[in-house]
N, C-alpha and C positions, 0 to 999 in steps of 0.2 A: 518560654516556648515549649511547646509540647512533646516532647520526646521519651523515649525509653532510656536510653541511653547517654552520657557527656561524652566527650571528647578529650581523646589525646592529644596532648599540644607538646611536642617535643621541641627547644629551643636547646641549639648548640652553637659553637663556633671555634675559633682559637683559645687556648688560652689570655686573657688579657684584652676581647672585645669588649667586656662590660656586661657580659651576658647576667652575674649577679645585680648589677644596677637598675638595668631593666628589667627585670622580672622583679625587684623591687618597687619600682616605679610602676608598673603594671599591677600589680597587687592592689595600690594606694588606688588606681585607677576603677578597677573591675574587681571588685568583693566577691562576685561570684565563680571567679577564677581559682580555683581551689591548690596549693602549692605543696608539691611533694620535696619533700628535703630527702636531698641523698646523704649516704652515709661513706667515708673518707678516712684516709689513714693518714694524710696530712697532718701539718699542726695546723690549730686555729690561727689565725689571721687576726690583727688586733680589731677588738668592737665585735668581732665573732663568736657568737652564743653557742652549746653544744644544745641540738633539738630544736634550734630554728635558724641556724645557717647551714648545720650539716648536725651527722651524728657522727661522734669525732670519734671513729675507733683503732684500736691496735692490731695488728697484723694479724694477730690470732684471732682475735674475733671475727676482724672481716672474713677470712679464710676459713673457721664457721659456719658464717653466713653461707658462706658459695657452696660450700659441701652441703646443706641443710635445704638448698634451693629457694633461701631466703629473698633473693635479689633478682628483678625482674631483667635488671643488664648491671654487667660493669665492666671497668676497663681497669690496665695498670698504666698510669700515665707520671713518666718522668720518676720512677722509684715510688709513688704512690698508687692504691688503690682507690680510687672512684663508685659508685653504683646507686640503684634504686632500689630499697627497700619493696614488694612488690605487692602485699596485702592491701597496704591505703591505697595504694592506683586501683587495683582493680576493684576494689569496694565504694569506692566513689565514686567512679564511673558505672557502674553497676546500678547507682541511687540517680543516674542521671545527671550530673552534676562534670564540669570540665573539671579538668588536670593541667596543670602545665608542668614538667620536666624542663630543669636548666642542668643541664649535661654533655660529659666530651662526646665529641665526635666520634670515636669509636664505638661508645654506649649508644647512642641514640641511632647508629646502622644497627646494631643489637636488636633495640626495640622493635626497629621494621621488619624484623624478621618475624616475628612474635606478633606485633600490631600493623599490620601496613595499611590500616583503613586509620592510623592516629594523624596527624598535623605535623608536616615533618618544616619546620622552618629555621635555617642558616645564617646566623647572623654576623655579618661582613662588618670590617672595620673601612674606617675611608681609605687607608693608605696601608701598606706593609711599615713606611717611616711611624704613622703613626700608632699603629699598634707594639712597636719598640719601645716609642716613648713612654705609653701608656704600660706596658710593662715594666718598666727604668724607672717609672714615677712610683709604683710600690715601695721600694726601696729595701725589699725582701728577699733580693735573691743577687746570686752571685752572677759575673758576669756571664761563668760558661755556662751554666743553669739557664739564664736570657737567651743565649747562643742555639742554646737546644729548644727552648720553647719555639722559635721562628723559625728554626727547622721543620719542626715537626706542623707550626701554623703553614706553611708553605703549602705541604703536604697537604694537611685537612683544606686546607682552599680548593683543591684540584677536587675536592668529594664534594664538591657543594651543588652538582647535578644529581645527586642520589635525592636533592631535599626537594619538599613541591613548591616554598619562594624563598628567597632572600629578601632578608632586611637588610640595612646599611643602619651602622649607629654612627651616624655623624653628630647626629642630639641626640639627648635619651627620651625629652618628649616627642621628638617625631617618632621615633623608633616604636618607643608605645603606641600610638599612635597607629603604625601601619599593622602591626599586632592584632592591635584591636579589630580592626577592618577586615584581617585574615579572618580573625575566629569568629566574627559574626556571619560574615558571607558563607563559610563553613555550615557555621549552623542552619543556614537557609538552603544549603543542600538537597534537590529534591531526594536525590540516594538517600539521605538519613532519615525523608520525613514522609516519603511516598506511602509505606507500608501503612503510616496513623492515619493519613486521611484516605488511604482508599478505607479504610475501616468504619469511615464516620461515612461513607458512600453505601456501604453492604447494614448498616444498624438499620 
């Protein structure tokens, strides 16, 4: 499609909706969907790469970063830091080309401040039962660590009016799926595409 410009596609939700699954599954879907890896002070997670699941750094570094204006958002979520590294988004999109951001709920209100014409979409678990379970089936965290995630998931559910849709991951191909439908109908936005063709009107 003919554009100047890609598009922000910010995907967030709770901790433990599957938001990495799906934007994995999206990826394998849509090639042209370009993926920003945030960078995290967490540990890896096992089968987790540094530089294509996250950039796995230490306090110091990320704290760096923030001073350096490295990071286009980030958040401290549960004794870790979170963020987006901020040169690849905006050079990508720059080349016309989409983004998609999988990040917390705090980060991606961040972003709207900064981007509010990006794609702000929430992705909802079926049930609060099963986003517990689906946390508990990791087998990485303690229980008060669980305790505080669904805390805090309760919380970001009530912010899910700030996003312009929800998704439901009840599958992760439907899920992709409804995704995909966002970011094309997006694209056919006359807001994004008015200014090219009145242009092929005035040659």
């Amino acid at each position: 499609m003919r554009r100047e410009k890609g598009l922000l596609i910010v995907l967030s939700g709770p901790s433990g909706v599957g938001k990495g699954t799906v934007c994995g599954a999206l990826r394998k879907h849509d090639t042209h969907i370009q993926y920003s890896v945030s960078a995290t002070t967490r540990n890896p997670r096992a089968g987790e790469e540094d530089g294509v699941s996250y950039f796995f750094k230490s306090k110091q570094e990320f704290e760096r970063m923030i001073r350096e204006n490295e990071l286009l958002e980030y958040a401290q979520y549960v004794d870790n830091y979170y963020g987006t590294p901020r040169q690849y988004v905006e050079d990508t999109i720059a080349k016309g080309h989409d983004v998609i951001l999988e990040i917390e709920v705090q980060g991606a209100l961040q972003v709207k401040e900064t981007f509010p014409e990006g794609v702000f979409i929430f992705l909802m678990p079926p049930s609060i039962k099963e986003l517990r379970n689906r946390i508990e089936g990791r087998g990485t965290e303690s229980q008060d660590l669980i305790d505080s995630r669904m805390t805090i998931a309760k919380d970001e559910i009530d912010l899910m009016d700030k996003y312009d849709y929800v998704v439901e991951n009840d599958e992760v191909e439907l899920a992709v799926e409804r995704i995909k439908s966002i970011v094309t109908a997006e694209n056919c936005k006359k807001e994004r595409l008015i200014h090219l063709y009145k242009e092929l009107v005035e040659e």
